[in-house]
mmCIF file as gemmi writes it, N, C-alpha and C atoms, coordinates in Angstrom:
data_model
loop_
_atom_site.group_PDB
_atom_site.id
_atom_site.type_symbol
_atom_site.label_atom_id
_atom_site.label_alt_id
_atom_site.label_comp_id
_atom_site.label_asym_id
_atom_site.label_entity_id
_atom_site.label_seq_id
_atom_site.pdbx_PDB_ins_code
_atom_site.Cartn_x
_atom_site.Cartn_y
_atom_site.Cartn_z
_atom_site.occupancy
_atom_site.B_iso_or_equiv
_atom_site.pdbx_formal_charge
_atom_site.auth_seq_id
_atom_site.auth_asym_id
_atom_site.pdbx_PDB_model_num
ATOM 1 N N . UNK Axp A 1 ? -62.975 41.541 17.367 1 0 ? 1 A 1
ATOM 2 C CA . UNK Axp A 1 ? -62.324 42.603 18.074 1 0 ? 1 A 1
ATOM 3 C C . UNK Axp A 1 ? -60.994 42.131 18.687 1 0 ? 1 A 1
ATOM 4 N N . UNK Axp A 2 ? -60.993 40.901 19.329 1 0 ? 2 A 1
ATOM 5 C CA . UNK Axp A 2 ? -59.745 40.268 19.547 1 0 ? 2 A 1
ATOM 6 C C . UNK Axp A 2 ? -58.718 39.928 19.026 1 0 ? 2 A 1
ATOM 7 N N . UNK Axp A 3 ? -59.051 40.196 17.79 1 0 ? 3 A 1
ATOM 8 C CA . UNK Axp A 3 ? -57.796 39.358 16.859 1 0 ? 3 A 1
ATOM 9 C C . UNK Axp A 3 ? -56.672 40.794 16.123 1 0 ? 3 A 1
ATOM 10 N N . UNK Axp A 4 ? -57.924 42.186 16.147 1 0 ? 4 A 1
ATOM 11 C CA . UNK Axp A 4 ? -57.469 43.612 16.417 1 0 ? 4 A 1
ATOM 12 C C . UNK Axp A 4 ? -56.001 43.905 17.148 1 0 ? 4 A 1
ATOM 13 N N . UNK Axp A 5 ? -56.632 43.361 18.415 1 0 ? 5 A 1
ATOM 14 C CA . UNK Axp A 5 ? -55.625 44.14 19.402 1 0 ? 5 A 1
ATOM 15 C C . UNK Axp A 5 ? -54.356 43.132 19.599 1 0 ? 5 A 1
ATOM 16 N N . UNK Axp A 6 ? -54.037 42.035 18.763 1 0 ? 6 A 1
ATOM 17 C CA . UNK Axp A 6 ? -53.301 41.065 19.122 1 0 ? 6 A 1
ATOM 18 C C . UNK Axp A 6 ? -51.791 41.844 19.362 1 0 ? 6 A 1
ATOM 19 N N . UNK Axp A 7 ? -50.944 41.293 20.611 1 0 ? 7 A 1
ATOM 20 C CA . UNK Axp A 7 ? -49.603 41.907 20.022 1 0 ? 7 A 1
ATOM 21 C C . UNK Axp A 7 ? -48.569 41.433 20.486 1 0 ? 7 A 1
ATOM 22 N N . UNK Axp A 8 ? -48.935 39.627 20.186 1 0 ? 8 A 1
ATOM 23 C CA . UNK Axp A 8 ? -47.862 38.525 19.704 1 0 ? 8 A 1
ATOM 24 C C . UNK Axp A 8 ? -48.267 37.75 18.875 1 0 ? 8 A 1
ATOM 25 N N . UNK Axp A 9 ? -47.459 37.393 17.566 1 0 ? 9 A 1
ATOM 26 C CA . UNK Axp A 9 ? -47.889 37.183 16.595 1 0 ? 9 A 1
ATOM 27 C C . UNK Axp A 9 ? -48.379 35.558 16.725 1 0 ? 9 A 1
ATOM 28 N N . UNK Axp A 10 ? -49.124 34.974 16.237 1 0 ? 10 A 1
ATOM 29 C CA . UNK Axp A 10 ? -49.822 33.402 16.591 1 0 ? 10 A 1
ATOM 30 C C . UNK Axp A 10 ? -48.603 32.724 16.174 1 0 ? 10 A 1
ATOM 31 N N . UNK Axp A 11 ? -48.815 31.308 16.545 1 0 ? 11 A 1
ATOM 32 C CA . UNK Axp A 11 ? -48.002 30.003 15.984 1 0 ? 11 A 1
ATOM 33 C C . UNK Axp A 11 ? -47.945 30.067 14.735 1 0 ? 11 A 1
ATOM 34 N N . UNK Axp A 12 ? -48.408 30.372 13.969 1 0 ? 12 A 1
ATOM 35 C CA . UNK Axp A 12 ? -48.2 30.211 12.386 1 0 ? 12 A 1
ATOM 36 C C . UNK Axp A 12 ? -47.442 30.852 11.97 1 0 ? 12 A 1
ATOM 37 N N . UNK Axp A 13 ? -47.938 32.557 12.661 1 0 ? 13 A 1
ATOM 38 C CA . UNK Axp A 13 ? -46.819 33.57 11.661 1 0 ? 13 A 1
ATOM 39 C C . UNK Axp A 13 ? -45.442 33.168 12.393 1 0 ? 13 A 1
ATOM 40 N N . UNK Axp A 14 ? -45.572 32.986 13.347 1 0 ? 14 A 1
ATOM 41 C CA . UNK Axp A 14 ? -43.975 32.429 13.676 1 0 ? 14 A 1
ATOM 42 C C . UNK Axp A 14 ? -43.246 31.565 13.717 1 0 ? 14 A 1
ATOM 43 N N . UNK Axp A 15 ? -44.155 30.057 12.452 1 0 ? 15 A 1
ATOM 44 C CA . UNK Axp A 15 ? -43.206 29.546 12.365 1 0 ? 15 A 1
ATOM 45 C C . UNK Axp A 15 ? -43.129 29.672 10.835 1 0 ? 15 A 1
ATOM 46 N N . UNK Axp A 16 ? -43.752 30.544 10.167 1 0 ? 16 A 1
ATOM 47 C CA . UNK Axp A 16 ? -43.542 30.907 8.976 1 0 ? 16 A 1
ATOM 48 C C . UNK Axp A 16 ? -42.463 31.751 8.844 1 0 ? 16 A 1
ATOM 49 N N . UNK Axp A 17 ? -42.265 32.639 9.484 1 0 ? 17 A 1
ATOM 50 C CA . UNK Axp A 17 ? -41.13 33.87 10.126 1 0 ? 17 A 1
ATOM 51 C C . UNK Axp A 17 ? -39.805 32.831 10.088 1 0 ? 17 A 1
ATOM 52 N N . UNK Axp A 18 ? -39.712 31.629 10.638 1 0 ? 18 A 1
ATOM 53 C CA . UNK Axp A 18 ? -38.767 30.776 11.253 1 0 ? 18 A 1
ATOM 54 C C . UNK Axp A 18 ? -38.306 30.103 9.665 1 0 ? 18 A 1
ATOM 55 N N . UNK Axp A 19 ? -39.068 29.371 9.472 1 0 ? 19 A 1
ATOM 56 C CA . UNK Axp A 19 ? -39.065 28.994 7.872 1 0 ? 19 A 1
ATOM 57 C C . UNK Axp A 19 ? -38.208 29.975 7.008 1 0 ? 19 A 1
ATOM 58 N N . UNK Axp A 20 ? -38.743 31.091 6.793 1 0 ? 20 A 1
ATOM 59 C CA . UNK Axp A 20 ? -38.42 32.075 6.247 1 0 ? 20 A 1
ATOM 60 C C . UNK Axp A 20 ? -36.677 32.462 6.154 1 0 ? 20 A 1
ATOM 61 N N . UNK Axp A 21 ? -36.263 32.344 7.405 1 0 ? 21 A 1
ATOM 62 C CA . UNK Axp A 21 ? -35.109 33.188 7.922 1 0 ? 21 A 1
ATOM 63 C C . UNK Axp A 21 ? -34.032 31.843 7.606 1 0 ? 21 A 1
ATOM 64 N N . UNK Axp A 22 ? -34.429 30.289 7.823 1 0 ? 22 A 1
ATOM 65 C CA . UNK Axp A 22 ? -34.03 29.303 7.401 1 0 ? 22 A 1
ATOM 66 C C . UNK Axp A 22 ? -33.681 29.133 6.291 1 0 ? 22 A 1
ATOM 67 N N . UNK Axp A 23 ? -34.263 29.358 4.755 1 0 ? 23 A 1
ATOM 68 C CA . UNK Axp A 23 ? -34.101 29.875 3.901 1 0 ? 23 A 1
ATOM 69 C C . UNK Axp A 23 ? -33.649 30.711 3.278 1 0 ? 23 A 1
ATOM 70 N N . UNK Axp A 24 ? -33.568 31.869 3.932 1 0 ? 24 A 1
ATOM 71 C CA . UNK Axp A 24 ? -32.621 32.783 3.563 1 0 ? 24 A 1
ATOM 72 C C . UNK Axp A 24 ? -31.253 32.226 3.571 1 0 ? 24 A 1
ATOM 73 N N . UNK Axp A 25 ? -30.946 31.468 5.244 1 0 ? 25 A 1
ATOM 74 C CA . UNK Axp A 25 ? -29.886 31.026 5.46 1 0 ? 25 A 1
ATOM 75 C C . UNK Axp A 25 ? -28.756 30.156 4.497 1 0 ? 25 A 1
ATOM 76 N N . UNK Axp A 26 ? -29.547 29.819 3.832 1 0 ? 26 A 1
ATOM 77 C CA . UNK Axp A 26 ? -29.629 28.319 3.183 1 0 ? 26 A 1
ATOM 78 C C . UNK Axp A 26 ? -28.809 28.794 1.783 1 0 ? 26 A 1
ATOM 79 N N . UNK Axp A 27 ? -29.841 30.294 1.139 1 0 ? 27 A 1
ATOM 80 C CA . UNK Axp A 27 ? -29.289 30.994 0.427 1 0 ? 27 A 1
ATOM 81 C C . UNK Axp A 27 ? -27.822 31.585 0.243 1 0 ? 27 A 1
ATOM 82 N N . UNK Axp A 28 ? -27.606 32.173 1.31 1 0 ? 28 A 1
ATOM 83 C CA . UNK Axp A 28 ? -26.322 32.623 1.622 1 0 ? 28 A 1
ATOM 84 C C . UNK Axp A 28 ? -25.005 31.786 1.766 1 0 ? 28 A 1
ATOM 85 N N . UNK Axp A 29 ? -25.501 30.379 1.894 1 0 ? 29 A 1
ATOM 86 C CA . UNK Axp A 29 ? -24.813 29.513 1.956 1 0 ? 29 A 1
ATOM 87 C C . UNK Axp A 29 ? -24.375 28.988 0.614 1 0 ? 29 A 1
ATOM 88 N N . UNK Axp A 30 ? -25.699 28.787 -0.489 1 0 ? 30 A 1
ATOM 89 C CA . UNK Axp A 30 ? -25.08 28.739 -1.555 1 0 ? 30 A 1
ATOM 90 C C . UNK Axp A 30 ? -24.714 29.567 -2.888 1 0 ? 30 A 1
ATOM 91 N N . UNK Axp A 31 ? -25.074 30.773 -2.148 1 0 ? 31 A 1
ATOM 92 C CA . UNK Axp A 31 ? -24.074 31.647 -2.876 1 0 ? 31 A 1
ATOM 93 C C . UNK Axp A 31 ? -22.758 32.128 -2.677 1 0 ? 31 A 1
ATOM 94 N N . UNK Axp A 32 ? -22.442 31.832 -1.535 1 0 ? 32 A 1
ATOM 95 C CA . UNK Axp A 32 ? -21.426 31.493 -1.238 1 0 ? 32 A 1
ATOM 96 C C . UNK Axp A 32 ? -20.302 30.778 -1.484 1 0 ? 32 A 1
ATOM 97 N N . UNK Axp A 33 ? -20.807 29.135 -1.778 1 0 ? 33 A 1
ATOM 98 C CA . UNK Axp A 33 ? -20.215 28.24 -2.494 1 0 ? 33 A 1
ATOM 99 C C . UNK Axp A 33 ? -20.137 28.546 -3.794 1 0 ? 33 A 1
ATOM 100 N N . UNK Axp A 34 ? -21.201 29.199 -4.534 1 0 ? 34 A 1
ATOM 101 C CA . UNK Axp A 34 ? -20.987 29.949 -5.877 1 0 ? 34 A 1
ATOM 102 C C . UNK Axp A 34 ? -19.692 30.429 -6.156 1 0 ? 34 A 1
ATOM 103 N N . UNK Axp A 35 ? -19.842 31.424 -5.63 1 0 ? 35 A 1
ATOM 104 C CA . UNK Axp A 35 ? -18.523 32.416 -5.276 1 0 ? 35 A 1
ATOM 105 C C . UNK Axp A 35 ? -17.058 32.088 -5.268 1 0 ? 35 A 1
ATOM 106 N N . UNK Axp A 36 ? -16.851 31.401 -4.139 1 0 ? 36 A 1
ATOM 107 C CA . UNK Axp A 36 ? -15.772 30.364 -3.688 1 0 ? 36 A 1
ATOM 108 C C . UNK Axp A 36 ? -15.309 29.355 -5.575 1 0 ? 36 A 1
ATOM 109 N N . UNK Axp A 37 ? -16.578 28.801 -5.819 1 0 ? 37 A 1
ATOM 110 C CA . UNK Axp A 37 ? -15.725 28.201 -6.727 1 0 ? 37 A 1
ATOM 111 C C . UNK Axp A 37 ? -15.74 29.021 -8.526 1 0 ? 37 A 1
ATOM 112 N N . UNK Axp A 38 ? -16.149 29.898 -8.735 1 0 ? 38 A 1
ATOM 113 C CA . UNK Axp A 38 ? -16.137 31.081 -9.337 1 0 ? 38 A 1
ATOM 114 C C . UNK Axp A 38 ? -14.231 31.59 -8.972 1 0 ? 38 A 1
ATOM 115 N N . UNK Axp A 39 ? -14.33 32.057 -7.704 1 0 ? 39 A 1
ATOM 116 C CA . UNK Axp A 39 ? -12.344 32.484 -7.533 1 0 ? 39 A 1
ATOM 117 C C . UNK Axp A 39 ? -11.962 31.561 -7.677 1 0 ? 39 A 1
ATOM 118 N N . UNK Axp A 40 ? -12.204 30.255 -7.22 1 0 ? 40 A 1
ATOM 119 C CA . UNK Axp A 40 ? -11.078 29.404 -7.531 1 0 ? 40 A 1
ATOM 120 C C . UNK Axp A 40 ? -10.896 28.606 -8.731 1 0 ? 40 A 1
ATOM 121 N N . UNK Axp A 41 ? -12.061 29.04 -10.062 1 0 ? 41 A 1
ATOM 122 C CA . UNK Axp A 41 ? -11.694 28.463 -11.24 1 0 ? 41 A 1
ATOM 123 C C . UNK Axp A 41 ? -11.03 29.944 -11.867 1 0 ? 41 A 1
ATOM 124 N N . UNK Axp A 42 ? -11.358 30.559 -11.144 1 0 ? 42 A 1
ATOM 125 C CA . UNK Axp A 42 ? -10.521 32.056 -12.267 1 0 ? 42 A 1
ATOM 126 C C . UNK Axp A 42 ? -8.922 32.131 -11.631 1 0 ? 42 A 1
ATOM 127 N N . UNK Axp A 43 ? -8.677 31.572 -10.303 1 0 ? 43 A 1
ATOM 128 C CA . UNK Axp A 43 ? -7.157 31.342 -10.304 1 0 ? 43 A 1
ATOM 129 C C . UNK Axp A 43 ? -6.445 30.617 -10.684 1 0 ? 43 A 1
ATOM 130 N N . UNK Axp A 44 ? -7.309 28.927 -11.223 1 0 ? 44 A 1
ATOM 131 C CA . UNK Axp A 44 ? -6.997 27.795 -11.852 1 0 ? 44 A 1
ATOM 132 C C . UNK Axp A 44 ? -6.604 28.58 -13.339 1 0 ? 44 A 1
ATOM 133 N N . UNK Axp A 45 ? -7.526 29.374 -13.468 1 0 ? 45 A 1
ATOM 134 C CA . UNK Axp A 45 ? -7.347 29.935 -15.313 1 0 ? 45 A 1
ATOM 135 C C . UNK Axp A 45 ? -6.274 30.841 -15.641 1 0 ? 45 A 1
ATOM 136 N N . UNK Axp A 46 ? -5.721 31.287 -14.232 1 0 ? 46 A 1
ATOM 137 C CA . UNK Axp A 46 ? -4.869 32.609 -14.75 1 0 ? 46 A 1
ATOM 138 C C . UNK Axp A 46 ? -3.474 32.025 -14.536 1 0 ? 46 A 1
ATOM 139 N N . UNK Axp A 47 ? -3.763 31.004 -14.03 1 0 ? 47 A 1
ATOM 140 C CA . UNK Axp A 47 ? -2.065 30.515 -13.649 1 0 ? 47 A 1
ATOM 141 C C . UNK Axp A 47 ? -1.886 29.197 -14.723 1 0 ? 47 A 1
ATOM 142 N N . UNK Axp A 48 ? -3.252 28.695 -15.662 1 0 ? 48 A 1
ATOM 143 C CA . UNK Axp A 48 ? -3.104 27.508 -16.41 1 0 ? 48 A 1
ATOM 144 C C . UNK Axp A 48 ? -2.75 28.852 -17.35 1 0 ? 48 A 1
ATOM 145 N N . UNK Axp A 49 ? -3.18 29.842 -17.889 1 0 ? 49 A 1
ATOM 146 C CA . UNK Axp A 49 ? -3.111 30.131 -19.253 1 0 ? 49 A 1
ATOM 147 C C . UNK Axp A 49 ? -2.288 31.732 -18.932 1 0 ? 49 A 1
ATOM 148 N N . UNK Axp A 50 ? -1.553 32.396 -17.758 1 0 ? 50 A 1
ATOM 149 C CA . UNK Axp A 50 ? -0.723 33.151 -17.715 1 0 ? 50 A 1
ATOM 150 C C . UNK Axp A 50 ? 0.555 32.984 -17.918 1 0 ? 50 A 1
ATOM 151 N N . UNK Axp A 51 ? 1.097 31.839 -18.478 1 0 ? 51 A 1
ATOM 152 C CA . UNK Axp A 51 ? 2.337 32.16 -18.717 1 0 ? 51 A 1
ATOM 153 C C . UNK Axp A 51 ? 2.338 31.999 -20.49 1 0 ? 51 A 1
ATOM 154 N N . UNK Axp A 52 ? 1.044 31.341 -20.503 1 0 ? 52 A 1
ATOM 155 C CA . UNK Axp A 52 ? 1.101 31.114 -22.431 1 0 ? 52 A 1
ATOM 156 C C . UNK Axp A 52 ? 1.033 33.042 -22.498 1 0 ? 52 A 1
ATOM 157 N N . UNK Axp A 53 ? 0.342 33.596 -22.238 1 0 ? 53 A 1
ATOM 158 C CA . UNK Axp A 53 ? -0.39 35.298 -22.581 1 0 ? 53 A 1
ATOM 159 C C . UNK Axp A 53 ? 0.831 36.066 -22.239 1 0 ? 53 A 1
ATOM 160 N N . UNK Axp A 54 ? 2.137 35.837 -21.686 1 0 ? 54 A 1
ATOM 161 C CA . UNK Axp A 54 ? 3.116 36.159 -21.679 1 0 ? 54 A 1
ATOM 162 C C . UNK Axp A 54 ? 3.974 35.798 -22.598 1 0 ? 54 A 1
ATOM 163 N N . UNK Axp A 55 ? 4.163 34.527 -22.59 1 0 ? 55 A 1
ATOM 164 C CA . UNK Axp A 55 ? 4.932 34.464 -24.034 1 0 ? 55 A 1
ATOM 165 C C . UNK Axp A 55 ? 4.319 35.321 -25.542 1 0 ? 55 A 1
ATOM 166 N N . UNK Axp A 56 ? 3.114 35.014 -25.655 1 0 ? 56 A 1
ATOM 167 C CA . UNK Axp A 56 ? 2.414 36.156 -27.196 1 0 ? 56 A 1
ATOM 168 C C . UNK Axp A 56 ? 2.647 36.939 -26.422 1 0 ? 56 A 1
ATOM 169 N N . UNK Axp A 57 ? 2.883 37.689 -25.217 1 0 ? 57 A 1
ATOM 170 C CA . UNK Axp A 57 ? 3.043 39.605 -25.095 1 0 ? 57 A 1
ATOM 171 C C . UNK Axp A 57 ? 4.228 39.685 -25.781 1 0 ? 57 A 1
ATOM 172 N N . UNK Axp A 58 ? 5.108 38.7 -24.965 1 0 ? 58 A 1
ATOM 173 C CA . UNK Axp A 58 ? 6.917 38.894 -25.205 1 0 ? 58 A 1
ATOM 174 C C . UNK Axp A 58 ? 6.935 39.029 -26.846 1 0 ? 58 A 1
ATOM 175 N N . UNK Axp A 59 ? 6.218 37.871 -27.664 1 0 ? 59 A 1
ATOM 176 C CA . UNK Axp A 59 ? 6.754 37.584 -28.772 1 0 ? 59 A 1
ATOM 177 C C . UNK Axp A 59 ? 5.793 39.168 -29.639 1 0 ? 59 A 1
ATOM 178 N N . UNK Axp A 60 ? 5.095 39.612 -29.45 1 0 ? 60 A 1
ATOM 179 C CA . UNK Axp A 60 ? 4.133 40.617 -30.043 1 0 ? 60 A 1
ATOM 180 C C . UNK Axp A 60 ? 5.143 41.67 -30.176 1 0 ? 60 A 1
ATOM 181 N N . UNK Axp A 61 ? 5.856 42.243 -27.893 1 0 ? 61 A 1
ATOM 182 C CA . UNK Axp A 61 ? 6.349 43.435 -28.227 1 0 ? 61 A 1
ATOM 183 C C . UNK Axp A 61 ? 7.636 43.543 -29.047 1 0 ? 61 A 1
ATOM 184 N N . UNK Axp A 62 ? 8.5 42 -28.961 1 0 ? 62 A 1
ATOM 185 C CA . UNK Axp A 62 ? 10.006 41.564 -29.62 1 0 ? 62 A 1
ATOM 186 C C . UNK Axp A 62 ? 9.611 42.102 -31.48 1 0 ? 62 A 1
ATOM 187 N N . UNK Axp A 63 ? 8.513 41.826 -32.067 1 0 ? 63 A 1
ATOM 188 C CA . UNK Axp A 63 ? 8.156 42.245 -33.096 1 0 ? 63 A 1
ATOM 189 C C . UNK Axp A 63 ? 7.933 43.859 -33.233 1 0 ? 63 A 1
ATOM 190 N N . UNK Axp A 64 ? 7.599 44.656 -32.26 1 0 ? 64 A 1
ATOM 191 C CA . UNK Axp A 64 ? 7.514 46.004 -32.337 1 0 ? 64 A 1
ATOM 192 C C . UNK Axp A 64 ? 8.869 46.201 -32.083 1 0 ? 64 A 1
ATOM 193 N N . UNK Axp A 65 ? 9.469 45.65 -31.599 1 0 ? 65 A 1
ATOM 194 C CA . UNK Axp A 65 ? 11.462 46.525 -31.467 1 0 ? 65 A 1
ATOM 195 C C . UNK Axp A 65 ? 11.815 46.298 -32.411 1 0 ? 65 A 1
ATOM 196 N N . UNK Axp A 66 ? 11.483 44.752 -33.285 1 0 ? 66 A 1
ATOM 197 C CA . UNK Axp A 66 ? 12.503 44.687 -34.57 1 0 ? 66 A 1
ATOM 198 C C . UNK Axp A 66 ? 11.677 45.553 -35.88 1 0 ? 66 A 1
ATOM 199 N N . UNK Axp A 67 ? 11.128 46.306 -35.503 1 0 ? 67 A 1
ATOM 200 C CA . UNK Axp A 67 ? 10.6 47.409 -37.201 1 0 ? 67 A 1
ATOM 201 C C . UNK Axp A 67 ? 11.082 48.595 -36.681 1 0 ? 67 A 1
Protein backbone atom coordinates (compact mmCIF):
# COMPACT_ATOMS: atom_id res chain seq x y z
CA UNK A 1 0.00 0.00 0.00
CA UNK A 2 2.98 2.24 0.61
CA UNK A 3 4.76 2.11 -2.33
CA UNK A 4 0.97 3.25 -3.98
CA UNK A 5 0.89 6.48 -2.50
CA UNK A 6 4.62 7.37 -3.04
CA UNK A 7 5.10 11.03 -4.28
CA UNK A 8 8.90 11.36 -4.49
CA UNK A 9 10.40 9.31 -6.73
CA UNK A 10 13.20 6.76 -4.80
CA UNK A 11 17.07 6.99 -5.29
CA UNK A 12 17.11 4.95 -8.26
CA UNK A 13 14.56 6.54 -10.42
CA UNK A 14 16.48 9.60 -9.79
CA UNK A 15 19.54 8.75 -10.50
CA UNK A 16 18.44 7.01 -13.53
CA UNK A 17 16.47 10.34 -14.51
CA UNK A 18 20.11 12.02 -13.88
CA UNK A 19 21.94 9.48 -16.09
CA UNK A 20 19.45 9.93 -18.58
CA UNK A 21 19.48 13.78 -19.06
CA UNK A 22 23.52 13.33 -18.98
CA UNK A 23 23.26 11.54 -22.03
CA UNK A 24 21.13 13.30 -23.79
CA UNK A 25 23.59 16.05 -23.05
CA UNK A 26 26.39 14.31 -24.36
CA UNK A 27 24.26 13.80 -27.54
CA UNK A 28 23.73 17.24 -28.39
CA UNK A 29 27.13 17.81 -28.01
CA UNK A 30 28.05 15.50 -30.62
CA UNK A 31 25.83 16.35 -32.98
CA UNK A 32 26.80 19.31 -32.83
CA UNK A 33 30.36 18.74 -33.61
CA UNK A 34 28.78 16.75 -36.52
CA UNK A 35 27.34 19.69 -37.85
CA UNK A 36 30.11 22.21 -37.30
CA UNK A 37 32.39 20.03 -39.29
CA UNK A 38 29.78 19.05 -42.04
CA UNK A 39 29.71 23.43 -42.72
CA UNK A 40 33.03 23.63 -42.51
CA UNK A 41 33.99 20.88 -45.07
CA UNK A 42 31.17 22.21 -47.44
CA UNK A 43 32.89 25.77 -47.22
CA UNK A 44 36.37 24.13 -47.66
CA UNK A 45 34.55 22.54 -50.95
CA UNK A 46 32.92 25.53 -52.37
CA UNK A 47 35.79 27.82 -52.24
CA UNK A 48 38.43 24.70 -53.26
CA UNK A 49 36.24 23.85 -56.33
CA UNK A 50 34.17 27.38 -56.99
CA UNK A 51 36.29 29.03 -59.03
CA UNK A 52 37.12 25.76 -61.27
CA UNK A 53 32.71 25.59 -61.78
CA UNK A 54 33.11 29.10 -62.94
CA UNK A 55 35.54 28.83 -65.33
CA UNK A 56 33.32 25.56 -67.22
CA UNK A 57 30.18 28.10 -66.67
CA UNK A 58 32.25 30.95 -68.43
CA UNK A 59 33.71 28.55 -70.99
CA UNK A 60 30.05 26.57 -71.60
CA UNK A 61 28.09 30.06 -71.89
CA UNK A 62 31.27 31.74 -74.31
CA UNK A 63 30.26 28.56 -76.52
CA UNK A 64 26.47 29.45 -76.56
CA UNK A 65 27.35 33.21 -77.87
CA UNK A 66 29.70 31.88 -80.48
CA UNK A 67 26.70 29.66 -82.48
Amino acid sequence: MRERFRLLPSKEEREEKDASRRCAGANLVEYSLLALLIAVACIIGVQVLGEQVSVRFSTIASGFQDS
